[in-house]
C-alpha positions, 0 to 999 in steps of 0.5 A: 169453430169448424163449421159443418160441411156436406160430404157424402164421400164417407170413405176418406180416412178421419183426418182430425178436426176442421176448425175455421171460427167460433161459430158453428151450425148445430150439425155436422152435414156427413163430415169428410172423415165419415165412412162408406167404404165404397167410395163414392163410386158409380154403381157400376164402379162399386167394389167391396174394400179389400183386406189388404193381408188376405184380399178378402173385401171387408163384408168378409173380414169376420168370416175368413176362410180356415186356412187365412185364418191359420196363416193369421194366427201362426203369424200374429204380431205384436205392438209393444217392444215388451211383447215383440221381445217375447216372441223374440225369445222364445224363438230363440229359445226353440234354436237352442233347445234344439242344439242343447237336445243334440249336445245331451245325446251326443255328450252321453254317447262320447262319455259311454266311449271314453274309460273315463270314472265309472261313477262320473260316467253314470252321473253324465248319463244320468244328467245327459238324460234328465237335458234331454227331458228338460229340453224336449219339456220346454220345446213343447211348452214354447210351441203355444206362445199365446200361453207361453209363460217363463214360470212354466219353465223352471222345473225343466229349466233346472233338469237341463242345467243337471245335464250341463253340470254332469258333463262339467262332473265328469270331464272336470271343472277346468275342462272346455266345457265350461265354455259352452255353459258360458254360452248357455248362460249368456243366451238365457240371460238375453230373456225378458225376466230379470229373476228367471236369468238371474236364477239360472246363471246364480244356480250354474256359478253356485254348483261349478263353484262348489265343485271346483273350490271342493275339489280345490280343498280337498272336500270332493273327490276330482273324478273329472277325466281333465284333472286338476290334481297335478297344479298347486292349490292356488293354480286351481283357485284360480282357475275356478275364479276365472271361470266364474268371472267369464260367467259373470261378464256372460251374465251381465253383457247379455243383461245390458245387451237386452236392456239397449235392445228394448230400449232401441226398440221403444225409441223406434215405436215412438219414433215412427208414431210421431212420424205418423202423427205429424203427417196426419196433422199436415194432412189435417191442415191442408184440408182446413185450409182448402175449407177455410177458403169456402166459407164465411161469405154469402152463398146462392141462398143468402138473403132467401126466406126458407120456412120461418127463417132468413138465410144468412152467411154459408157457414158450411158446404161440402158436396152433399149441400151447405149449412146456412146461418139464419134469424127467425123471420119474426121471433130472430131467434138464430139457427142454422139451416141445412139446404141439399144441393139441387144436384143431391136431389137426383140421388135417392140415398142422399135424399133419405139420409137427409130426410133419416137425420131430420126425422131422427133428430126430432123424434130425441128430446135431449138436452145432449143432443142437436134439437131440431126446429124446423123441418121443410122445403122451400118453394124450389122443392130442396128439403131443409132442415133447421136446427139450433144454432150452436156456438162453441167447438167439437170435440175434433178442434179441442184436441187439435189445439191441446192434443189430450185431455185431462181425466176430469174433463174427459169423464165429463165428455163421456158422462154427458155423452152416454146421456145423449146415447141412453136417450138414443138407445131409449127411443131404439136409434143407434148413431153410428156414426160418434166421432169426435167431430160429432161431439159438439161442445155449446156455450149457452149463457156461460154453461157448456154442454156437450151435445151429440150431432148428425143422425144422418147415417143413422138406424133406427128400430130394426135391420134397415140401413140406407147402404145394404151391404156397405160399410157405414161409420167413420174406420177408426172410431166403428165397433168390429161387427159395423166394419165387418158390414154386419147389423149392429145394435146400440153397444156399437155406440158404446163402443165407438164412445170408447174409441173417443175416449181412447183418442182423448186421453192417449193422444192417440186414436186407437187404430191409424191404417194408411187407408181405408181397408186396412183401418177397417182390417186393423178394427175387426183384428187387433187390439190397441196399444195398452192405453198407460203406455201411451200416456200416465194413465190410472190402471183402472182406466186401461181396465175400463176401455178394454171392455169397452173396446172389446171386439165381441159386442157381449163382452162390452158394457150394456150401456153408454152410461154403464161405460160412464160410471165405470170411467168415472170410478176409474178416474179415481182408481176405484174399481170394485174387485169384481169389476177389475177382475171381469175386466183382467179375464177380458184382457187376458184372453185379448192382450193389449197390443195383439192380434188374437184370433176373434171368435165369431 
């Protein structure tokens, strides 16, 4: 598989897995995908990223000014079609309110004016009023769209169709104004929910038809100032007919109009993901290929005795140093030997990174995690670092090669990898840095493990980090309060575990921005598509990785191995009631597919 590369340039955007053969040095020397969001600029060169919304750098992106932040969430967006559509409707529930409110006022105005009957008078004055409360009712309900909900409206939804049926009432049921409740109907009938549209449309047909076919009989007393007393029964009946008819076709063509309108909207969103996906996977290859060409061969320290180690072939290099093949000089037990480049040495960060993963690594005695063997320098003063000699693949080349994985084997990646996390978090280290390319699977005599690699941006204990101020971490797969710059703890990890599963078993990875800024924007601010939308997945599933992608770290899972058994009951639809419904509680204060406003 892909062999390990240095690149102290962790600004690049995670471009995927880098395969080159089926043999690979135990760590991943900084990957090109990993993240410092400066760049890798001079000092003097070294500016903080920028929101791309709102021009704010990204240490900023948790603490916006007020008025952002009103103009954010007066402006949220959606990602599904469903919920597009919503927002849709309501909008366009607003416009015609408004217009329903002005034809109530006006309507009971032109009645009070004409010498109409004094009994179908009172009634359209009556019914006038009771539109009116329904729509002022239904404006004020629609103007939250976070609470919006279509059951919110049937009481006023009724009161306004009183008020369209008074003005049938009283200037008759063949009179124009059963033109306009064709319009009504047809525009209610474009909303989301089947039931709510089919009730409205059922109630307006039902009360014109009893009036119309009553007064047709006979049963009702025709009081409207368009009478249909002077026509024959039948003439009357089939007057009624056809307008029932015309609502029935408004009904309908609204219906199979909303159905195309989703429809076209789904195929768009799938369309422009598989857009994105191909173009990541072309820009996945063409960085393979430029890797390809520079290893497998011998390299400047081939051959070269370093610590109790003989050099072998460059299995990788990158811009921080390479990663050497080797064979105990006197056991020829294999490892693989990380050597910095002479250049890196005038770089002190670079320096203690290296010097950070090799103390690190040693300090976890893990069966899931990279063991470390040798930690030195050669006679030429260059830090080294011998650890085991991995053959297998990451995580990044599997799912470059089948795209998802199925359920059972992604429970035992995230059940493998929370023990090496929990052996982390024991010996207070935060990785920081858990993508799928640093999930290593080793073959060792017919077993394989997953094993965690590169501590090399790691923290340990307190505060400290190597980049005071900058942004550490790979965008797509970092916790919200790591984008925003800010300490993190271990359940950063968690989260980031989460993002690996969320790639694995959708195929997609959580957020995909067309650079670095706005990945980082898009982690602090929006919740990802709903996971069973992407792929056949158990609703419990959904449940599990909106806790652990949650944006604040204290709705998240305590543990890494919390968030594997919880993945695990998952995989089988056995959540407990309890855990369903703290999970659901989360879901809906943050939606899947949102950008809801983040308290900080």
């Amino acid at each position: 598989m892909g062999d390990r590369v240095f690149d102290d340039d962790r600004a690049t955007v995670d471009l995927g897995p880098r395969p080159l053969e089926n043999l690979a040095p135990a760590d991943d020397l900084g990957g090109d995908d990993g993240v410092e969001a400066t760049h890798s600029l001079d000092s003097a060169q070294r500016q903080p990223p920028v929101d791309p919304v709102h021009a704010l750098p990204t240490q900023q992106l948790g603490k916006p000014k007020s008025t952002t932040m009103t103009r954010l969430s007066e402006s949220r967006t959606t990602a599904s079609p469903i919920a597009a559509m919503k927002l849709d409707e309501i909008e366009r529930t607003r416009v015609f309110l408004r217009v329903a409110l002005a034809c109530c006022v006006f309507g009971a105005l032109i009645a009070l004016m004409t010498s109409g009957d004094p009994v179908a008078q009172r009634v359209v004055v009556i019914g006038s009023a009771l539109g009116a409360i329904g729509s002022l009712w239904i404006l004020s309900i629609t103007r939250d769209h976070e609470n919006y909900a279509q059951r919110r409206v049937i009481v006023p939804g009724i009161m306004l169709v009183a008020g369209a049926m008074s003005g049938v009432y009283y200037w008759g049921t063949a009179s124009p104004v059963a033109a306009m409740l064709v319009y009504g109907i047809y525009f209610f009938s474009l909303g989301a929910s089947r039931m709510a549209t089919a009730g409205i449309y059922l109630l307006i047909a039902l009360i014109h038809g009893v009036l119309g076919f009553g007064i047709a009989a006979g049963l009702l007393v025709d009081r409207g100032i368009i009478s249909m007393g002077a026509l024959q029964i039948r003439d009357q009946m089939a007057i009624v007919l056809i307008i029932e008819f015309l609502y029935l076709i408004a009904f309908v063509t609204a219906r199979q109009s909303q159905k195309v309108t989703l429809d076209a909207m789904s195929s768009l969103e799938l369309a422009v993901r598989g857009v994105a996906n191909r173009e990541a996977l072309l820009a996945e290859a063409r960085a393979e290929l430029d890797r390809a060409l520079k290893v497998g061969g011998p390299g400047r320290f081939t051959e070269q005795v370093v610590g109790t180690f003989r050099l072998g072939v460059l299995i990788g290099r990158g811009g921080m140093g390479e990663v050497y093949e080797a064979h105990g000089v006197s056991d020829r037990r294999e490892a693989a030997v990380k050597l910095l480049h002479h250049g890196t040495l005038a770089d002190p960060t670079s320096v203690q990174r290296f010097i950070r993963e090799a103390q690190t690594t040693a300090k976890l005695d893990c069966p899931y995690i990279v063991r470390v063997l040798e930690v030195g320098t050669t006679s030429g003063e260059i830090p080294f670092l011998a650890m085991e000699r991995l053959r297998g693949h990451d995580l990044a080349h599997q799912l470059r090669r089948q795209r998802r994985l199925q359920l059972p084997n992604a429970r035992t990646v995230c059940e493998q990898v929370a023990l090496g996390l929990e052996a982390a978090r024991s010996a207070g280290i935060v990785h920081r840095d858990l993508k799928p390319h640093n999930v290593f699977l080793s073959e060792v005599g017919g077993v394989h493990r997953w094993k965690i690699l590169d501590f090399g941006v790691s923290k340990s204990g307190g505060s400290g980090t190597l980049t005071q101020g900058h942004v550490i971490g790979t965008p797509a797969y970092m916790a919200p309060e790591q984008a925003r710059g800010e300490d993190v703890d271990h359940r950063a990890d968690v989260y980031s575990l989460a993002a690996i599963l969320y790639r694995s078993i959708t195929g997609h990875p959580a957020f995909t921005g067309k650079d670095v800024p706005t990945t980082l924007y898009e982690v602090v601010y929006r919740i990802p598509t709903q996971p069973s939308v992407l792929a056949p997945l158990p609703t419990d599933v959904d449940r599990v990785l909106a806790i652990g992608l949650a944006k604040d770290p204290k709705d998240r899972f305590e543990t890494a191995l919390e968030l594997a058994e919880w993945f695990g009951l998952a995989v089988e639809s056995r959540l407990s009631p309890e855990q369903r419904a703290r999970a659901d509680e989360l879901i809906v204060r943050q939606p899947w597919g949102t950008r809801p406003a983040i308290s900080k």
